[in-house]
ROLUM-986178 format. One record per atom (N, C-alpha, C, O): residue number from 1; atom name; x, y, z. Coordinates in Angstrom, 3 decimals. Each point is the difference from the previous one (the first is absolute). Layout:
! residues N
num:NUM, atomo:CA, east:X, north:Y, up:Z .
...
***
This chain:
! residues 103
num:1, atomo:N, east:-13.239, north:21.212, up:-6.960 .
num:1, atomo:CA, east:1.428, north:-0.098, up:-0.251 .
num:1, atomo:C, east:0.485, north:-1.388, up:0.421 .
num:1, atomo:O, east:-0.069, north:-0.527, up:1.110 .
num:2, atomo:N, east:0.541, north:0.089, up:-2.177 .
num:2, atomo:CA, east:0.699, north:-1.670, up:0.866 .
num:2, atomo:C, east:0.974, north:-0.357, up:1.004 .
num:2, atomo:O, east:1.088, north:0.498, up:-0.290 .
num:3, atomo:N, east:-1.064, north:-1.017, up:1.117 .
num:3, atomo:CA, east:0.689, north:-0.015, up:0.911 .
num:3, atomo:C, east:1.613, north:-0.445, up:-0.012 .
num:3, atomo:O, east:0.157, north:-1.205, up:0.201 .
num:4, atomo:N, east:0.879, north:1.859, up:-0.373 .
num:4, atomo:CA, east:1.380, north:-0.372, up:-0.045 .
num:4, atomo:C, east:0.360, north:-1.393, up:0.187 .
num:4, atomo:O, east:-0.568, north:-0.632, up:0.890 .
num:5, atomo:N, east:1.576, north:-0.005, up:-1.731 .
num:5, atomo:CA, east:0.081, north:-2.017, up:0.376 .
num:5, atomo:C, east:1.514, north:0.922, up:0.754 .
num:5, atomo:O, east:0.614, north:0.924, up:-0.532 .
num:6, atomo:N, east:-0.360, north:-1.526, up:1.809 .
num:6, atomo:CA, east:2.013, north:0.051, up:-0.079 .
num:6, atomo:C, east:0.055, north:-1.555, up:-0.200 .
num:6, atomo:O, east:-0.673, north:-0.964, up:0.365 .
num:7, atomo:N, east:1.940, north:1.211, up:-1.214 .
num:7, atomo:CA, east:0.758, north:-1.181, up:-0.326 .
num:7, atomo:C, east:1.575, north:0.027, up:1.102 .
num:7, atomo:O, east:0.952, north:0.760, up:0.175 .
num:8, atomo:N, east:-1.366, north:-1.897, up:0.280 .
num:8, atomo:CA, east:1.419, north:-0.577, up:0.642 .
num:8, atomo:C, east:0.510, north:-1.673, up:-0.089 .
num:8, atomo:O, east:-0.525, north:-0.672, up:-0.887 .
num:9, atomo:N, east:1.101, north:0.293, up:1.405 .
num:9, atomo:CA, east:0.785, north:-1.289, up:0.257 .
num:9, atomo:C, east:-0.827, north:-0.680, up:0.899 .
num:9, atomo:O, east:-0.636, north:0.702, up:0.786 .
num:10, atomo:N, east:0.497, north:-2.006, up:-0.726 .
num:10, atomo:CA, east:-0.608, north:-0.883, up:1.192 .
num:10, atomo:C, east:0.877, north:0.006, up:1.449 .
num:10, atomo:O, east:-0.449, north:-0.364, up:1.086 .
num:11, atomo:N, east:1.876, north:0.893, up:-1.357 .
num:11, atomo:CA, east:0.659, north:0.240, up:1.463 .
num:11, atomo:C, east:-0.074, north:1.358, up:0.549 .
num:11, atomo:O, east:0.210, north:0.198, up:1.197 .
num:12, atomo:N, east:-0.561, north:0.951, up:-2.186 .
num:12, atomo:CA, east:0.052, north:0.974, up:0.462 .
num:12, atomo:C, east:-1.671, north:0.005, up:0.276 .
num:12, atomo:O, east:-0.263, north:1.024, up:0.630 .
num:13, atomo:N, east:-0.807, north:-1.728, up:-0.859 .
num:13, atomo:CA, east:-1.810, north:-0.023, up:0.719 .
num:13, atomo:C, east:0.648, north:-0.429, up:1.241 .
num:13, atomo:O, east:0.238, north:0.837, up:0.871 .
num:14, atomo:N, east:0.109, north:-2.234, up:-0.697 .
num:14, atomo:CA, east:0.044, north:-0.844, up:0.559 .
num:14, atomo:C, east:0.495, north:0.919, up:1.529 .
num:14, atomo:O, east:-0.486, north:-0.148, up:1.121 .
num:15, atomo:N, east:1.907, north:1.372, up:-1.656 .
num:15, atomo:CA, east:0.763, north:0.595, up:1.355 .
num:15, atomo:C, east:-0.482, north:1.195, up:0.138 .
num:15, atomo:O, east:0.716, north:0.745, up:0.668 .
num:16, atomo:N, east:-1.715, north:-0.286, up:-1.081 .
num:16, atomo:CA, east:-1.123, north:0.742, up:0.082 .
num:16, atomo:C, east:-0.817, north:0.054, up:1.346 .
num:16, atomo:O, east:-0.317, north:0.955, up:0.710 .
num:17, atomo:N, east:0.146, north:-1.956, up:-0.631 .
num:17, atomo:CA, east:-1.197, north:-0.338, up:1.271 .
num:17, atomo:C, east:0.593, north:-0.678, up:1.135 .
num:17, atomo:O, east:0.582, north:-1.071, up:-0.170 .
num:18, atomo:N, east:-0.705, north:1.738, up:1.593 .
num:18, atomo:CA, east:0.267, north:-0.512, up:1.146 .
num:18, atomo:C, east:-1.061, north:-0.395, up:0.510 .
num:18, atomo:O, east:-0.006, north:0.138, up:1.223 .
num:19, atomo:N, east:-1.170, north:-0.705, up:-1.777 .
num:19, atomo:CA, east:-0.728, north:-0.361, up:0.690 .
num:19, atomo:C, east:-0.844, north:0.388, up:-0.647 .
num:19, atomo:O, east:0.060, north:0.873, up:-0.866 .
num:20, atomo:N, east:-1.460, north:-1.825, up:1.409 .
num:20, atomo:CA, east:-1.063, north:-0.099, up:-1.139 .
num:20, atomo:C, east:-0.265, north:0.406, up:-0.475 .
num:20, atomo:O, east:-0.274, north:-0.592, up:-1.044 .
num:21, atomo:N, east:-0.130, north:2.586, up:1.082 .
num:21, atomo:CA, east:-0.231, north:0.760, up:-0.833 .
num:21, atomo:C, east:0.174, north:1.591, up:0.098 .
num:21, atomo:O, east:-0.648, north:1.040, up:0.111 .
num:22, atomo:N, east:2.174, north:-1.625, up:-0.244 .
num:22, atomo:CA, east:0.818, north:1.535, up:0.367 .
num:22, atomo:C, east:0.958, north:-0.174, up:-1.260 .
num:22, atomo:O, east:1.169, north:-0.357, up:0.148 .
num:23, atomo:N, east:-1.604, north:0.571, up:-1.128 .
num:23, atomo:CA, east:0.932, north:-0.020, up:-1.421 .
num:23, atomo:C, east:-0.611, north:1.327, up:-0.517 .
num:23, atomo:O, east:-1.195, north:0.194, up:0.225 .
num:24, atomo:N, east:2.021, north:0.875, up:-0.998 .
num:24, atomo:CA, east:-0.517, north:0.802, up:-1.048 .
num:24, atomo:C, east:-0.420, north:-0.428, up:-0.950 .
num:24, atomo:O, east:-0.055, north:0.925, up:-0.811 .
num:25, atomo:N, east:-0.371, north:-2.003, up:0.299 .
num:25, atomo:CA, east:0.054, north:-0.850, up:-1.077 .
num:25, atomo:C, east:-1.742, north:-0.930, up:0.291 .
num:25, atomo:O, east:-0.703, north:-0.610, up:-0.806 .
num:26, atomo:N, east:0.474, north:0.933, up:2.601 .
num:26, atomo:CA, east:-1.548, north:-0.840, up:0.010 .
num:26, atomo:C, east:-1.257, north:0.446, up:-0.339 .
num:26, atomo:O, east:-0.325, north:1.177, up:0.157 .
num:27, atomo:N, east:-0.619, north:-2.254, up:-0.738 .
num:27, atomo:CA, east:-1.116, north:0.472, up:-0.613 .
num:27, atomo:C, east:0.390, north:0.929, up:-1.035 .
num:27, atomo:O, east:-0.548, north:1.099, up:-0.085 .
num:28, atomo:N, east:1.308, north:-1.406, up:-0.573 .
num:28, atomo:CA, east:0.462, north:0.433, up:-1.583 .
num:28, atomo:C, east:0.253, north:-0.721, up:-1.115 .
num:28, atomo:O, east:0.935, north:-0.796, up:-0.093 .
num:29, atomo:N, east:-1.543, north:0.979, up:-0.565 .
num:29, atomo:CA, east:0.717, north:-0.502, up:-1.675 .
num:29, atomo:C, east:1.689, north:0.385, up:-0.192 .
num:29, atomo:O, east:0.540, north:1.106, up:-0.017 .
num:30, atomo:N, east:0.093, north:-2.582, up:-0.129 .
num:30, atomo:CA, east:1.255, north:0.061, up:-0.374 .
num:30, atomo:C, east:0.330, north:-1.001, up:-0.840 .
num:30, atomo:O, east:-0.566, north:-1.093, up:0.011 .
num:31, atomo:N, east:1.683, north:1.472, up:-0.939 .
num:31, atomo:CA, east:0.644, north:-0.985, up:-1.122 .
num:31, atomo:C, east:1.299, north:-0.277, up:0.796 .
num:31, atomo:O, east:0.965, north:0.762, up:-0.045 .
num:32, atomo:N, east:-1.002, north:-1.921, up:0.789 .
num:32, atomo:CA, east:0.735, north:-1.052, up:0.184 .
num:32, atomo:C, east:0.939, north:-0.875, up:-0.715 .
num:32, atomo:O, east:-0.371, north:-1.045, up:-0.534 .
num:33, atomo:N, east:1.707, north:1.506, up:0.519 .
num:33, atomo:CA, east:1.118, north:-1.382, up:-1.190 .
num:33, atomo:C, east:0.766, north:-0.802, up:1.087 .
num:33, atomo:O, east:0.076, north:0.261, up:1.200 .
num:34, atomo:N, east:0.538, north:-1.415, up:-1.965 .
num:34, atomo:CA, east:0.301, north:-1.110, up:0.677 .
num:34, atomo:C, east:0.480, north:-1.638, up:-0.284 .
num:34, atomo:O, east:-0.373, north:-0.294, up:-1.136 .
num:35, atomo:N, east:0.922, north:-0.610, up:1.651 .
num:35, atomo:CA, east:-0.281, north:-0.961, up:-0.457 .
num:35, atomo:C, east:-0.893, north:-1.147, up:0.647 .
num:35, atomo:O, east:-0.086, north:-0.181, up:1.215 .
num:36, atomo:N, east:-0.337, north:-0.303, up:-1.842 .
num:36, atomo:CA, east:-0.964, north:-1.121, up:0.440 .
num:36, atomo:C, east:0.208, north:-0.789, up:0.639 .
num:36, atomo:O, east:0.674, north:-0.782, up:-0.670 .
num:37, atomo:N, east:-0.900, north:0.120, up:2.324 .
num:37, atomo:CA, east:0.991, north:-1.095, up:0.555 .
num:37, atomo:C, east:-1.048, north:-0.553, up:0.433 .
num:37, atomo:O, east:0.218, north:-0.874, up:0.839 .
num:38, atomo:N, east:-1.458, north:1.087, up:-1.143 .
num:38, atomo:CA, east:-1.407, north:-1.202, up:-0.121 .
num:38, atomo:C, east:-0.580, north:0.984, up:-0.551 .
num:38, atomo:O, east:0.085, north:1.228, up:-0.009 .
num:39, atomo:N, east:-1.166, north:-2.658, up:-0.805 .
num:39, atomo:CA, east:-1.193, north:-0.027, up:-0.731 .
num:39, atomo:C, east:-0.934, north:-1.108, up:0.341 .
num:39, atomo:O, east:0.297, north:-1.126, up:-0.397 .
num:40, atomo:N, east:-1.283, north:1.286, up:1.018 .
num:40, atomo:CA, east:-1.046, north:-0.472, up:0.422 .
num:40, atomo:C, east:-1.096, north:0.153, up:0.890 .
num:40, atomo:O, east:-0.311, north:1.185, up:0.120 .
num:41, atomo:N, east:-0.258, north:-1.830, up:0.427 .
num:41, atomo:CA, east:-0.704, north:0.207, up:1.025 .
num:41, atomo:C, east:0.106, north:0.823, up:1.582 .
num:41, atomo:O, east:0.340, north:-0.484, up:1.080 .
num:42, atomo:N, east:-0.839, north:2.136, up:-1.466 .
num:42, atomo:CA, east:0.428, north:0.196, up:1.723 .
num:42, atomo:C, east:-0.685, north:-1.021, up:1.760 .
num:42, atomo:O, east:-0.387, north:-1.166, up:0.080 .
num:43, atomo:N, east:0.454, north:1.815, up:0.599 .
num:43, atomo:CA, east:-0.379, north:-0.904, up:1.028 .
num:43, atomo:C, east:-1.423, north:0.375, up:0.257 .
num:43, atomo:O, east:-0.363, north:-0.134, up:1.169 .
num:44, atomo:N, east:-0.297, north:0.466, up:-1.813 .
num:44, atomo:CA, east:-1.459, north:0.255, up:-0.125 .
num:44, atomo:C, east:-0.186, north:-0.784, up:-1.508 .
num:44, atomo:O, east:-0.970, north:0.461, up:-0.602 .
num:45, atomo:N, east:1.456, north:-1.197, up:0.097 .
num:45, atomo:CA, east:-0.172, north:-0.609, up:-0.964 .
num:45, atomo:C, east:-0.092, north:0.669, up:-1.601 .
num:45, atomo:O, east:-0.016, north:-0.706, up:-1.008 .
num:46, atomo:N, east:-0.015, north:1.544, up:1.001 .
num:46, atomo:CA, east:0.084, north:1.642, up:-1.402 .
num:46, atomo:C, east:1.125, north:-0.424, up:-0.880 .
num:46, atomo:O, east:0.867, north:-0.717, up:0.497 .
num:47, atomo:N, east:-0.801, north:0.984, up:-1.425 .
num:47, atomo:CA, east:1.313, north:0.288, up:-0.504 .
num:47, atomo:C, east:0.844, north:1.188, up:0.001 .
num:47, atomo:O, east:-0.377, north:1.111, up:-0.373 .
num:48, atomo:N, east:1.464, north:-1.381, up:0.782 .
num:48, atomo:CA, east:1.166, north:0.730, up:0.309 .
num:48, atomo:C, east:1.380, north:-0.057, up:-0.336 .
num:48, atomo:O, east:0.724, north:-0.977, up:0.197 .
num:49, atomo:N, east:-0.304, north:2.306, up:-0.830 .
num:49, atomo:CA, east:1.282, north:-0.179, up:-0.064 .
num:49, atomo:C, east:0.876, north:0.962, up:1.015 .
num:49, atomo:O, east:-0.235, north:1.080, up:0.540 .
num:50, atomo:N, east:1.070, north:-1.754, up:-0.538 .
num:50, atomo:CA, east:1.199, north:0.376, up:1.526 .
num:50, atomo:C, east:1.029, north:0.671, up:-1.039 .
num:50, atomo:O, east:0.088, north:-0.305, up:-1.189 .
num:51, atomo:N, east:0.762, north:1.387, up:1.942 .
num:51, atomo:CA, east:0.753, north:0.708, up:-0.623 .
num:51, atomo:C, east:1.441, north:0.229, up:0.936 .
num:51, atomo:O, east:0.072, north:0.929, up:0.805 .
num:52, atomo:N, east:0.762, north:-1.647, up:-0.966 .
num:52, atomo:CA, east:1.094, north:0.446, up:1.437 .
num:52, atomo:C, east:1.105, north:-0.245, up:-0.425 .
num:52, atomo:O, east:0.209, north:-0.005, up:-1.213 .
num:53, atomo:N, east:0.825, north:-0.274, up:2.180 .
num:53, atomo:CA, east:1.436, north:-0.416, up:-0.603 .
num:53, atomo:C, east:-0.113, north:-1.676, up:-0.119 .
num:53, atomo:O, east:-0.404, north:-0.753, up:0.885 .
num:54, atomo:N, east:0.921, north:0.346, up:-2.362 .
num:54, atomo:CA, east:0.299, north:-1.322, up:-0.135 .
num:54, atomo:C, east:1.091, north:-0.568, up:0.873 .
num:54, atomo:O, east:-0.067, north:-1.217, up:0.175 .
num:55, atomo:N, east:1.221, north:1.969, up:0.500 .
num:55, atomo:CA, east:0.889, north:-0.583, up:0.950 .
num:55, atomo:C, east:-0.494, north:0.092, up:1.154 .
num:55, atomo:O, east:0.168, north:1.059, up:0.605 .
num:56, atomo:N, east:-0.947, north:-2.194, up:0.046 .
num:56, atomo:CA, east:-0.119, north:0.019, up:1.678 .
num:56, atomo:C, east:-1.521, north:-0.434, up:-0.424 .
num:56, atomo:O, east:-0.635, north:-0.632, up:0.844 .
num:57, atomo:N, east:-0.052, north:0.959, up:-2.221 .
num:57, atomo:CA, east:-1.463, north:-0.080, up:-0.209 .
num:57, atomo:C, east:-0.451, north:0.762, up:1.095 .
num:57, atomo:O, east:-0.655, north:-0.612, up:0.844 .
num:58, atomo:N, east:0.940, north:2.269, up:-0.608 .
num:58, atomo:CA, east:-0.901, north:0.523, up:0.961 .
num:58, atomo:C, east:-1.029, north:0.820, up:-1.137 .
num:58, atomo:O, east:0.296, north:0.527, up:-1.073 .
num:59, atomo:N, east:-1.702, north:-0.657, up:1.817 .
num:59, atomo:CA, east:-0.790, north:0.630, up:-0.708 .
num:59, atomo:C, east:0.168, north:1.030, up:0.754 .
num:59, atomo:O, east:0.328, north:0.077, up:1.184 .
num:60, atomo:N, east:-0.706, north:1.130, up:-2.360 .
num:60, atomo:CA, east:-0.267, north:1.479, up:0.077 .
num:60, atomo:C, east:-1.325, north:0.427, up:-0.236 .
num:60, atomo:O, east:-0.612, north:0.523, up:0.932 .
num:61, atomo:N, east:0.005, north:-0.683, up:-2.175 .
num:61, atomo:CA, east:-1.197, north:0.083, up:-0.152 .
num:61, atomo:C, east:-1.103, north:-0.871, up:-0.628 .
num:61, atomo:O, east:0.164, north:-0.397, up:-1.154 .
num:62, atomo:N, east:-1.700, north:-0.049, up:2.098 .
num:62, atomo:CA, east:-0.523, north:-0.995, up:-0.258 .
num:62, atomo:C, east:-1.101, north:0.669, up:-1.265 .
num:62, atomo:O, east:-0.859, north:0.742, up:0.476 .
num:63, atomo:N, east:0.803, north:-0.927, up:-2.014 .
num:63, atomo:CA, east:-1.090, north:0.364, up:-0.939 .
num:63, atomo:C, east:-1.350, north:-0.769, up:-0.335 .
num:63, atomo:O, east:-0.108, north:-0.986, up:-0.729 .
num:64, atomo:N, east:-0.815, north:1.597, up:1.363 .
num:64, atomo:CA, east:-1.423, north:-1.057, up:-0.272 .
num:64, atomo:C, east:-0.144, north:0.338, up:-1.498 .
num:64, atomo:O, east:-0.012, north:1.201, up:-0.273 .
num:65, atomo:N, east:-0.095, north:-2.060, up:-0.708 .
num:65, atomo:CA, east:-0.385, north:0.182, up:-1.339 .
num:65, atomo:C, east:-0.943, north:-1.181, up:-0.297 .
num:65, atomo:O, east:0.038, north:-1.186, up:0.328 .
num:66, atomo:N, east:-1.325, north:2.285, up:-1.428 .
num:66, atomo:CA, east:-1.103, north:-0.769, up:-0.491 .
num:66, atomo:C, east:0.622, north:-1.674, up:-0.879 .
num:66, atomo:O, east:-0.771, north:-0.945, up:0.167 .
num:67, atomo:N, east:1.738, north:0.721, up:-0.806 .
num:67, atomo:CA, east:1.043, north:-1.035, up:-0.207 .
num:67, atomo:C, east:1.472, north:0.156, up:0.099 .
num:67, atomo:O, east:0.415, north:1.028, up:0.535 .
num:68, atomo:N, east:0.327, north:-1.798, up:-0.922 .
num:68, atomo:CA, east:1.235, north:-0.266, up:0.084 .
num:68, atomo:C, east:0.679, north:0.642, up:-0.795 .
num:68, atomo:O, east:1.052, north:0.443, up:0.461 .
num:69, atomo:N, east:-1.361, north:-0.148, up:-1.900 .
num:69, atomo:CA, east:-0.011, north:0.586, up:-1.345 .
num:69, atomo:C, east:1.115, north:-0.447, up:-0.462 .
num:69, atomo:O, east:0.550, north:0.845, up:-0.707 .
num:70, atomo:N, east:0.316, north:-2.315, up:0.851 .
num:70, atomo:CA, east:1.053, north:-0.534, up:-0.711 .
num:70, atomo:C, east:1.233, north:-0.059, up:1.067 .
num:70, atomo:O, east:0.811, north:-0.922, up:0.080 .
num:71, atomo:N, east:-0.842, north:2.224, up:0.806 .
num:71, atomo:CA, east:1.281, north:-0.018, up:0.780 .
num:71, atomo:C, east:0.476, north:-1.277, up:0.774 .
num:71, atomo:O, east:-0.790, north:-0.763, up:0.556 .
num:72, atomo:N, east:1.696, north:0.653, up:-0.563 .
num:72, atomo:CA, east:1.005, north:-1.128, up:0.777 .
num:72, atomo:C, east:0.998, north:0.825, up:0.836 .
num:72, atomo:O, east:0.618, north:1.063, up:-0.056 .
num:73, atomo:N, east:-0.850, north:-2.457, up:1.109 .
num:73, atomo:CA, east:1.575, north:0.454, up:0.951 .
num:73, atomo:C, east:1.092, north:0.511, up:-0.525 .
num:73, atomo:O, east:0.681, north:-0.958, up:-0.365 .
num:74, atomo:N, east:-0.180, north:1.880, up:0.144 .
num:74, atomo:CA, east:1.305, north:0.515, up:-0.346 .
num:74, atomo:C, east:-0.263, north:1.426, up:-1.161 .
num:74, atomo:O, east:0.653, north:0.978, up:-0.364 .
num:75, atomo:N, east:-1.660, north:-1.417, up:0.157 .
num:75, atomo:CA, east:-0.441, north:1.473, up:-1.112 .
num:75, atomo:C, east:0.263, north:0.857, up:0.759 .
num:75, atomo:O, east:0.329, north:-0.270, up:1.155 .
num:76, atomo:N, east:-0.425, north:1.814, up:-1.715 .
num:76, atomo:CA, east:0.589, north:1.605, up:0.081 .
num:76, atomo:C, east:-1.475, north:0.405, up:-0.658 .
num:76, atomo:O, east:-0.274, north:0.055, up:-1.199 .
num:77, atomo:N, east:-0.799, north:0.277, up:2.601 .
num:77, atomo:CA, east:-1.675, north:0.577, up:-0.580 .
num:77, atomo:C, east:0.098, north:1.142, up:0.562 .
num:77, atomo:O, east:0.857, north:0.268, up:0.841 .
num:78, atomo:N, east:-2.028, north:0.781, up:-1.396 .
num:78, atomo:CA, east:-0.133, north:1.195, up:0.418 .
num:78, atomo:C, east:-1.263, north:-0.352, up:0.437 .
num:78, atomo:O, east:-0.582, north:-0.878, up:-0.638 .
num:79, atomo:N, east:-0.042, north:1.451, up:1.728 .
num:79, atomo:CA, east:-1.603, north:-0.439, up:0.123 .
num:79, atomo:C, east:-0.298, north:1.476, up:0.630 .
num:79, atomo:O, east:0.791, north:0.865, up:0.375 .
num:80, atomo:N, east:-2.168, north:-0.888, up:-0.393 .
num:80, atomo:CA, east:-0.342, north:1.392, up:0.606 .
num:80, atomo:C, east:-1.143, north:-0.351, up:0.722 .
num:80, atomo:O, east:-0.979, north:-0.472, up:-0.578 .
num:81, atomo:N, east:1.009, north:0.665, up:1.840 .
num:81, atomo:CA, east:-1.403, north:-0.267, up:1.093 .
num:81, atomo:C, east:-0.245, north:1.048, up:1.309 .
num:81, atomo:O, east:0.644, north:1.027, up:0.214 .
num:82, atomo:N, east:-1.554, north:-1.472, up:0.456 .
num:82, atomo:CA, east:-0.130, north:0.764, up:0.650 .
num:82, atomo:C, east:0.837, north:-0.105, up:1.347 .
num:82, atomo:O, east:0.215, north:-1.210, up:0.069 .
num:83, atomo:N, east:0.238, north:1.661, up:0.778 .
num:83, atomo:CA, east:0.934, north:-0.317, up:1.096 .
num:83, atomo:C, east:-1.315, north:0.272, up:1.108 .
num:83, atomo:O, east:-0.729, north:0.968, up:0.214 .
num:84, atomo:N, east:0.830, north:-2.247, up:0.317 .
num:84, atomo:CA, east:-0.842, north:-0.478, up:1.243 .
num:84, atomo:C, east:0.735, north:0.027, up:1.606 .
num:84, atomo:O, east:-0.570, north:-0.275, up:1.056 .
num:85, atomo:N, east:1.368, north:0.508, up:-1.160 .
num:85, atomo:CA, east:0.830, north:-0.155, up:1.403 .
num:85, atomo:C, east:1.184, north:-1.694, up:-0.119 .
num:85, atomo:O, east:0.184, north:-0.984, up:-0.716 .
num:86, atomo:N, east:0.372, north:1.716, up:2.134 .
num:86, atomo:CA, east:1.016, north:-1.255, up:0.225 .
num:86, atomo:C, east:-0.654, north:-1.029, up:0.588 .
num:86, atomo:O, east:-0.686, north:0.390, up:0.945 .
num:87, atomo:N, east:0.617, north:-2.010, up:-1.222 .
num:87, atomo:CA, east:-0.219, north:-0.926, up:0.756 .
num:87, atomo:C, east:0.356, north:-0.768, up:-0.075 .
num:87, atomo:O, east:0.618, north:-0.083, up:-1.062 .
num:88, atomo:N, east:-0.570, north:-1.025, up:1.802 .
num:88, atomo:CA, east:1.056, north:-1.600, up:-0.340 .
num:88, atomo:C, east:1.075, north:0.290, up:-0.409 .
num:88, atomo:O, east:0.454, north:-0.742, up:-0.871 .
num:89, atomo:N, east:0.386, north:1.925, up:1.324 .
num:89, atomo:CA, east:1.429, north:-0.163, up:-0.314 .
num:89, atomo:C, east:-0.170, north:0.601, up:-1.378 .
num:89, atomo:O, east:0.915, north:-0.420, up:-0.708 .
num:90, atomo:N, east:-1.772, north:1.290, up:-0.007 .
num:90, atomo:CA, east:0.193, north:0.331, up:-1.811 .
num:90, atomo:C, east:-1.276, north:1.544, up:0.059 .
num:90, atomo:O, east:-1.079, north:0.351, up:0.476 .
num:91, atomo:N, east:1.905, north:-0.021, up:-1.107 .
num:91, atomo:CA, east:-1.271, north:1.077, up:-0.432 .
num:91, atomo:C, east:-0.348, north:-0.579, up:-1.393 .
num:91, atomo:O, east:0.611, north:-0.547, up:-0.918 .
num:92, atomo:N, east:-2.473, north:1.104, up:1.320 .
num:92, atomo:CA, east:-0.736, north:-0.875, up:-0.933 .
num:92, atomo:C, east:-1.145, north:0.433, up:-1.163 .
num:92, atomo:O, east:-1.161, north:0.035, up:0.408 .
num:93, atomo:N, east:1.388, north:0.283, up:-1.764 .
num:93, atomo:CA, east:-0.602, north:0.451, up:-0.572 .
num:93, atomo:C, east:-1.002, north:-0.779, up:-0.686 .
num:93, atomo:O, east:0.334, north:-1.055, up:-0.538 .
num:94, atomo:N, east:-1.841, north:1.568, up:0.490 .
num:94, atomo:CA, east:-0.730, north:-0.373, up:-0.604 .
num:94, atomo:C, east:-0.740, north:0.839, up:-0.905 .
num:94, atomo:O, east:0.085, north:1.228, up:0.009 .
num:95, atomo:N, east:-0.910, north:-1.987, up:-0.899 .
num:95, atomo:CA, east:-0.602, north:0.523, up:-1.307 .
num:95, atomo:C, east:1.027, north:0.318, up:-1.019 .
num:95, atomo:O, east:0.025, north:1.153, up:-0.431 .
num:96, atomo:N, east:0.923, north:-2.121, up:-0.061 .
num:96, atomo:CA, east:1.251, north:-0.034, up:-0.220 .
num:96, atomo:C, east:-0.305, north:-0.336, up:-1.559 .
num:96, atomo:O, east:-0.747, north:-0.884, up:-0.420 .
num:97, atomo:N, east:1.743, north:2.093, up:-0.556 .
num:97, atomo:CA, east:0.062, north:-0.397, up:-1.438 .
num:97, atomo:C, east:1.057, north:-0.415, up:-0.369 .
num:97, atomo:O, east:0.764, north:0.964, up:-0.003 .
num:98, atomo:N, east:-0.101, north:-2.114, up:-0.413 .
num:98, atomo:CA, east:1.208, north:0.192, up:-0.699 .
num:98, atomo:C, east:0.741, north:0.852, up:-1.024 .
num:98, atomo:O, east:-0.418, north:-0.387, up:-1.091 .
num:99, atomo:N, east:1.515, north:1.577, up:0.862 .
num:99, atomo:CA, east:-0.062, north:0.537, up:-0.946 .
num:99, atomo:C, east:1.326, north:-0.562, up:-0.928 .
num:99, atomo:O, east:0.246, north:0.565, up:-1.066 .
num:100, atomo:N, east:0.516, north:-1.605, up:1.492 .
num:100, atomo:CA, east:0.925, north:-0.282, up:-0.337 .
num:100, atomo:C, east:0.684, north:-0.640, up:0.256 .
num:100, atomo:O, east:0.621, north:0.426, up:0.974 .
num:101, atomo:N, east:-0.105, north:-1.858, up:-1.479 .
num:101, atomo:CA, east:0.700, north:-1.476, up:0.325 .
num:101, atomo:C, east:0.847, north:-0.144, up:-0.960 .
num:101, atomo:O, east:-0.259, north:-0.161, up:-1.193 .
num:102, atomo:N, east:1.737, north:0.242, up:1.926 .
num:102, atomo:CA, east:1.146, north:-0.730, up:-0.628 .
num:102, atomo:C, east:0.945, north:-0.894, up:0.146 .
num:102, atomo:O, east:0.989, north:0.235, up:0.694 .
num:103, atomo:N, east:-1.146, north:-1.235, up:-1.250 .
num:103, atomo:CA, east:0.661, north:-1.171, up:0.107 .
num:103, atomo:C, east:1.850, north:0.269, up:0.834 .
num:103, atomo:O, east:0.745, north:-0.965, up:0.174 .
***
């Protein structure tokens, strides 16, 4: 049987977790929406896209993805990954697909 995706917001992952890995949401597949307030390199060098509020540029959620797949700062993406826990200030999903970028 496949395992359920929940879909939420990058502020509602993000206020999810008090700590590293006390979210209903950890070690789960989730579809993540948002806007983009970086695209590039995380601090392990990967590519990553950041998902948070564009006012204040706080990140909410950090997305490891196999590429970039076109998105830019300010796009509206849906991505779906796995939720790894909170760290550096972001909860952080990896094995990350994009399902959706809008300008």
């Amino acid at each position: 049987m496949p395992q359920k995706i929940s879909q939420v917001t990058s502020e509602t992952l993000y206020e999810s977790y008090t700590g590293l890995h006390d979210s209903i949401y950890d070690d789960q597949m989730v579809t993540v929406s948002g806007i983009a307030i970086y695209v590039g390199p995380d601090s392990y060098g990967l590519p990553c896209i950041e998902l948070g509020n564009p006012v204040g540029n706080k990140t909410w959620v950090g997305c490891v993805v196999p590429d970039m797949g076109g998105v830019q700062t300010g796009d509206r993406v849906v991505i779906t990954g796995n939720s790894e826990g909170f760290t550096q200030g972001m909860v952080v999903l990896k094995h990350c697909t994009i399902e959706t970028v809008n300008s």
